[in-house]
ROMI-974332 format. One record per residue (C-alpha): residue number from 1; residue in one letter; x, y, z. Coordinates in steps of 0.5 Angstrom, whole numbers. Layout:
N
  nr rest     X     Y     Z
 NUM    A     X     Y     Z
...
! end
This chain:
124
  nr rest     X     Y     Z
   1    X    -6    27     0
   2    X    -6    23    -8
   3    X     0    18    -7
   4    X     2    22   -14
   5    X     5    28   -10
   6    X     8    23    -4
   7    X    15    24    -7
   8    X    15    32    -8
   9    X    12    33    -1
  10    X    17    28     3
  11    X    22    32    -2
  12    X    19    39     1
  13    X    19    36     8
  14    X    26    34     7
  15    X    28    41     5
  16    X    25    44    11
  17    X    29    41    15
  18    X    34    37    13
  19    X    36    35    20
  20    X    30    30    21
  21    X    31    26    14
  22    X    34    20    16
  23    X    29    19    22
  24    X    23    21    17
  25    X    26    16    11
  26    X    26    10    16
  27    X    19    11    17
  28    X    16    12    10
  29    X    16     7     5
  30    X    19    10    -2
  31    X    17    10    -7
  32    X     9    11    -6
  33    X     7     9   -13
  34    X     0     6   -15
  35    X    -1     0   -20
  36    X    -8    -3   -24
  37    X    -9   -11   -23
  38    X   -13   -11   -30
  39    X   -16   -18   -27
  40    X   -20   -15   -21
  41    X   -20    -7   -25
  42    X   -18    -5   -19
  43    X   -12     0   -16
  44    X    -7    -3   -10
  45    X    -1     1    -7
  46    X     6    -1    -9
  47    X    11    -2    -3
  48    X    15    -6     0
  49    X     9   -10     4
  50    X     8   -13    -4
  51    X    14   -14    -6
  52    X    18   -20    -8
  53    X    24   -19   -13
  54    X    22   -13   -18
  55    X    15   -15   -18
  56    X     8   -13   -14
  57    X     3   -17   -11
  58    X    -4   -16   -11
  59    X    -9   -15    -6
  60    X   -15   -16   -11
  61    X   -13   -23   -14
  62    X    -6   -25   -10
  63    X    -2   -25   -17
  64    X     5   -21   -17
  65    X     6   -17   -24
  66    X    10   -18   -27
  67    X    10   -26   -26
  68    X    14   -29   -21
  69    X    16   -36   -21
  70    X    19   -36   -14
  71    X    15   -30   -11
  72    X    12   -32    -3
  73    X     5   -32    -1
  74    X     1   -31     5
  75    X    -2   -37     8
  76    X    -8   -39     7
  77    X   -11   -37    14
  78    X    -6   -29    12
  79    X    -9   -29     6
  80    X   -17   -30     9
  81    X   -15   -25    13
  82    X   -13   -20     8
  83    X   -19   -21     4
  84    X   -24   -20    10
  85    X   -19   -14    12
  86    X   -20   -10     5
  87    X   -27   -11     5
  88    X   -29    -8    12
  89    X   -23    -2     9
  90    X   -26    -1     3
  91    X   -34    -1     6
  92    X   -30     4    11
  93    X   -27     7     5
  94    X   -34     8     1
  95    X   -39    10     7
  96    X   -32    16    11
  97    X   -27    17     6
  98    X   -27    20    -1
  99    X   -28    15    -7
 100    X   -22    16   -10
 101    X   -18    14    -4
 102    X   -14     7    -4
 103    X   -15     3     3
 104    X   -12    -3     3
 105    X    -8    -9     8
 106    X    -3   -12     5
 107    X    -2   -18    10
 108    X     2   -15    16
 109    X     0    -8    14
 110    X    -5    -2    14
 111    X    -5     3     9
 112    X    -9     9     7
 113    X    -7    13     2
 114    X   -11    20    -1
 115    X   -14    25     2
 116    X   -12    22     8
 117    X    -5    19     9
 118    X    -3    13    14
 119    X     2     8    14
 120    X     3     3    21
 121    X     5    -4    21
 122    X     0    -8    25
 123    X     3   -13    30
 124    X     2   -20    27
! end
């Protein structure tokens, strides 16, 4: 599912059934929406797992946007592992999932998200 239709859909979910919503909002990371990095010319998922304050950090480039003074980093061995992980998912991505979907793993975290919809904390 494109992250675009992510709200209507949860919101149609929650209209069919209205007595699971607070079990599915505590599963699902709202709002589902993407973000350009302009210096790698790449797409990343905006969600709780990137953010500090107001801002969201890039996978691609480990930089928030917008800039935040007192943001917080992974490690330098968390930020590795971060590397090695988006470019074995997005060889994956390339070679088993349509070009268009958004395959990242913000340190901590593994989410898929566009044909194919999957959002699961990895153990640290």
């Amino acid at each position: 599912m494109p992250p675009q239709k992510f709200e209507h859909v949860l919101q149609s979910v929650i209209d069919i059934a209205p007595d699971i919503t607070e079990s599915l909002l505590a599963l699902v990371d709202v709002p589902m929406k993407i973000k350009r990095d302009a210096a790698a010319g790449r797409d990343y998922l905006l969600s709780e797992f990137n953010r500090d304050n107001d801002s969201f950090r890039s996978p691609w480039t480990n930089t928030y946007d917008p800039p935040c003074e007192d943001a917080v980093y992974p490690s330098e061995r968390l930020r590795q592992i971060e590397i090695d992980a988006n470019n074995a998912f997005d060889q994956y991505r390339e070679m088993y999932v349509a070009p268009e979907t958004i395959l990242l793993m913000p340190y901590g975290t593994f989410l898929l998200m566009g044909n194919l919809q999957l959002s699961r904390e990895i153990p640290a």
